[in-house]
C-alpha positions in Angstrom: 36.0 48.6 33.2 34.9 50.5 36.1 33.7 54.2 37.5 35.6 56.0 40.1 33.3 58.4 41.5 34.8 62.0 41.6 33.8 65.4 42.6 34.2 68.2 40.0 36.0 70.7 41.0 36.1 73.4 37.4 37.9 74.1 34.2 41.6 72.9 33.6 44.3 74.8 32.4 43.2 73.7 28.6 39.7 74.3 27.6 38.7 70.8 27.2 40.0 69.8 30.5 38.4 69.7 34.0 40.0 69.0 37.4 38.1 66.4 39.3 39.1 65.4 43.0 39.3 61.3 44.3 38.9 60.4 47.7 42.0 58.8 48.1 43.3 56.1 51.1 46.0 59.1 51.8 43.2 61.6 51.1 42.1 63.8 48.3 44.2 64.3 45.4 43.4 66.3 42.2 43.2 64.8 38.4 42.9 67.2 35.1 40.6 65.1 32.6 39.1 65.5 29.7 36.0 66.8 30.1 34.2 64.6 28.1 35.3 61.7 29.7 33.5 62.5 32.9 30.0 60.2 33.4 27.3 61.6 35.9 30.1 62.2 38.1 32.2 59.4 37.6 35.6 58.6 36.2 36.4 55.7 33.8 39.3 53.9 35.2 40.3 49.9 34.6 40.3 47.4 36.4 41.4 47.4 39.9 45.1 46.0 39.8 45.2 45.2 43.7 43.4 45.4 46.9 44.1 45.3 50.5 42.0 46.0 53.7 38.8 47.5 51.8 41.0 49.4 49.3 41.5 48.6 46.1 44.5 50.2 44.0 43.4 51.6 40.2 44.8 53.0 37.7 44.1 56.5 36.6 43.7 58.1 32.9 46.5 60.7 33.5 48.3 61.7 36.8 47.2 63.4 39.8 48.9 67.0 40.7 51.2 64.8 42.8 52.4 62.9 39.9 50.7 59.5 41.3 49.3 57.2 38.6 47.5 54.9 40.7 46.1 55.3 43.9 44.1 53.4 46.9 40.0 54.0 46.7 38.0 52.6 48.9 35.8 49.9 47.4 32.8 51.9 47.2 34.0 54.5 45.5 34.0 52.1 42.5 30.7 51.2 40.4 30.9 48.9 37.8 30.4 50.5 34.0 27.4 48.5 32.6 27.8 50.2 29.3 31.2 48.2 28.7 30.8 45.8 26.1 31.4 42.4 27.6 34.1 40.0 25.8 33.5 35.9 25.9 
């Protein structure tokens, strides 16, 4: 699993939501997440499911305002989640 780094940008619609913003290859796009699934200003996303020219294309926990599911982040907005339990 990795982190997508994100900027906070306030309270959702529903009170246990919060609308985060991703620096995205076609620029920023907007994400309401759970709140508690935010980490020190990251975003739990999997693993990257392609890459091309520095970018790398995840997968996000629910759609942005534009409807995209996945979306181009450069490689260093990703950091590895070290609290993932590793499998064998």
């Amino acid at each position: 699993m990795m982190l997508l780094k994100i900027k906070n940008l306030g309270e959702g619609l529903h009170p246990s939501e919060t609308v985060v913003l991703i620096q995205t290859k076609d620029g920023p796009e907007e994400v309401a997440v759970d709140a508690k699934s935010l980490r020190n200003g990251t975003l739990p996303v999997g693993w990257p499911v392609g890459k091309s020219a520095g970018f790398l294309l995840v997968e996000l926990p629910r759609p942005t305002v534009t409807g995209a599911r996945r979306v181009w982040v450069r490689k260093e907005e990703l950091v590895p989640d070290k609290t993932a339990r590793r499998t064998a």
